[in-house]
C-alpha positions in Angstrom: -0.9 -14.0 -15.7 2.6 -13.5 -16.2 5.2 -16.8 -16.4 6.3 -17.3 -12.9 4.4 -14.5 -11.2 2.2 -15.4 -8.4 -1.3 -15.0 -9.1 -2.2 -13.2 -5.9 1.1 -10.8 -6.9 -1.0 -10.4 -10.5 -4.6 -9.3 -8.7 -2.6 -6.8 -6.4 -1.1 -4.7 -9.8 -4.2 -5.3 -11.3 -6.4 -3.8 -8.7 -3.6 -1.0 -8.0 -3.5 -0.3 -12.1 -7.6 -0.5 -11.9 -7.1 2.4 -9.3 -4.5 4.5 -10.7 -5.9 4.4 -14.3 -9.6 6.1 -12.5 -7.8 8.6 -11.1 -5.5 9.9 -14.2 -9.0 9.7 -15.9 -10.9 11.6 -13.3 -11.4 15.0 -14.8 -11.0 18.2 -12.2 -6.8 18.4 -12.3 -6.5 16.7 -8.3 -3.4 15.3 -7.0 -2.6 12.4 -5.2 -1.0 12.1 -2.0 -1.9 8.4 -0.6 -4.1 5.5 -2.1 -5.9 3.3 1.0 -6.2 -0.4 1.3 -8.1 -2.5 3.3 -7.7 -6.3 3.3 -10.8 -8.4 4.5 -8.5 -11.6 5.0 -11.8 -13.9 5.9 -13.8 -13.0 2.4 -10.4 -12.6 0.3 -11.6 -8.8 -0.6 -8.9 -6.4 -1.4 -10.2 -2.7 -1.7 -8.7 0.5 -3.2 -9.4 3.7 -2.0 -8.5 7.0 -2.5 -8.9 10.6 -0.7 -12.1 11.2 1.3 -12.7 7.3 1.4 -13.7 6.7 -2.4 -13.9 3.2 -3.4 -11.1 3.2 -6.7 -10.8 -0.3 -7.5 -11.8 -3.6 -5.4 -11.3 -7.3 -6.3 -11.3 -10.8 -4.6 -8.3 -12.9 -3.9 -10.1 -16.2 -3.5 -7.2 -18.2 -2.3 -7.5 -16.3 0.9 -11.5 -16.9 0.8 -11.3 -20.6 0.7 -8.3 -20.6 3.3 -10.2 -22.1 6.9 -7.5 -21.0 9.2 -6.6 -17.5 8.8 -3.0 -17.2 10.0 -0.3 -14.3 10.6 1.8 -16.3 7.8 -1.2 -15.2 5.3 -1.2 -11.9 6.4 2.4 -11.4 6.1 1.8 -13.0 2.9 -0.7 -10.1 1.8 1.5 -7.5 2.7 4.5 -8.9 0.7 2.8 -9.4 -2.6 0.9 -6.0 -2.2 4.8 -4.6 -1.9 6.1 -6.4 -4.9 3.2 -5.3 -7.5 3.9 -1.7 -6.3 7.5 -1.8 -6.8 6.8 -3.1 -10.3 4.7 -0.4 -11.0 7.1 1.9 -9.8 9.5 0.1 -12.2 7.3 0.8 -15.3 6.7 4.5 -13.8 2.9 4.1 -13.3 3.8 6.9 -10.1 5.9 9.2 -12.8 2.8 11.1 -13.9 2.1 14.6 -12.5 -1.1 13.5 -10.6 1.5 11.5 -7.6 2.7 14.4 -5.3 5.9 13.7 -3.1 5.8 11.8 -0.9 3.4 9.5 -1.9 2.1 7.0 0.3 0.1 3.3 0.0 -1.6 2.9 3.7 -2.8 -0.1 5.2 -5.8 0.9 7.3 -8.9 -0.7 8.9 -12.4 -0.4 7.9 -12.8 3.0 10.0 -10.0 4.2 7.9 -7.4 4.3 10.6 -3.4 3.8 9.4 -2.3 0.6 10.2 0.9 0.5 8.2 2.4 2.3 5.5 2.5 -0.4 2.6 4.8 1.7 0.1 6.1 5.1 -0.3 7.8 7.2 -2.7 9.9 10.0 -1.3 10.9 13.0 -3.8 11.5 11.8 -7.1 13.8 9.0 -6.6 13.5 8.0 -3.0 11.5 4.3 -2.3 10.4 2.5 0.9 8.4 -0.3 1.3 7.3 -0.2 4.9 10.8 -1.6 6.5 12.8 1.3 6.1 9.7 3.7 7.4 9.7 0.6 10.5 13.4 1.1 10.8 12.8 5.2 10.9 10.9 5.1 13.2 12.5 3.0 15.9 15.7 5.4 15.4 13.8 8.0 15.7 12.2 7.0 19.3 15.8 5.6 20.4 16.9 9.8 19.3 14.0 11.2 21.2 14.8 8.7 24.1 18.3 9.8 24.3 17.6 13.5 24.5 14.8 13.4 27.1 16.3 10.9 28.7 16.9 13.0 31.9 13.1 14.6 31.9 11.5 11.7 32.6 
């Protein structure tokens, strides 16, 4: 572990590099749109997945495991350090190789595969979000839509 990082900030780039390096090594040319995560907060289980539900990479944050109460705070917690290891891949260019299409997306989802939240995204070449600007987005966009229709309803 790196001086200073957190260690649960260390097992999210590791099981995000775990992921990325299958997939540049998976032979048949595919690209990449969206990687998949799902959080089991109660056995500390942090899984990678990538298109058509294929496990990539999975690892356990025991921490969370040995936690008794399970709070929002943890959660929160999660989602923060999950944010931070991908903006430091994106900061040593991990996302720069041909396989990542634009935009490029890190979901959140349950274990039926539905989209909870969008962790991370890279727009075009240079554009990054990390799930409060897509939060912001979207609010303007239903205040917008609110505005216009305003005299349908």
């Amino acid at each position: 572990m790196e001086k200073g990082k957190p260690k649960v900030q260390s097992i999210f780039e590791s099981v995000f590099s775990g992921a990325i390096d299958k997939l540049m090594k998976a032979d048949g040319g595919q690209l990449i749109d969206a990687l998949f995560v799902q959080l089991d907060m109660a056995t500390g289980e942090v899984l990678v997945y990538g298109s058509h539900e294929i496990l990539l990479e999975k690892n356990i944050i025991f921490e969370w495991a040995e936690q008794s109460e399970k709070s929002g705070r943890l959660y929160r917690q999660a989602l923060h350090f999950m944010r931070v290891a991908l903006s430091a891949l994106k900061t040593r260019k991990v996302f720069d190789n041909h396989i990542f299409m634009r935009p490029f997306r890190v979901f959140l989802v349950d274990d039926v595969f539905n989209e909870i939240e969008t962790v991370f995204a890279l727009e075009g070449s240079d554009g990054l979000s990390e799930g409060k600007l897509m939060k912001n987005l979207d609010q303007e966009l239903q205040n917008f839509y609110q505005k216009i229709f305003a005299n349908l309803e």
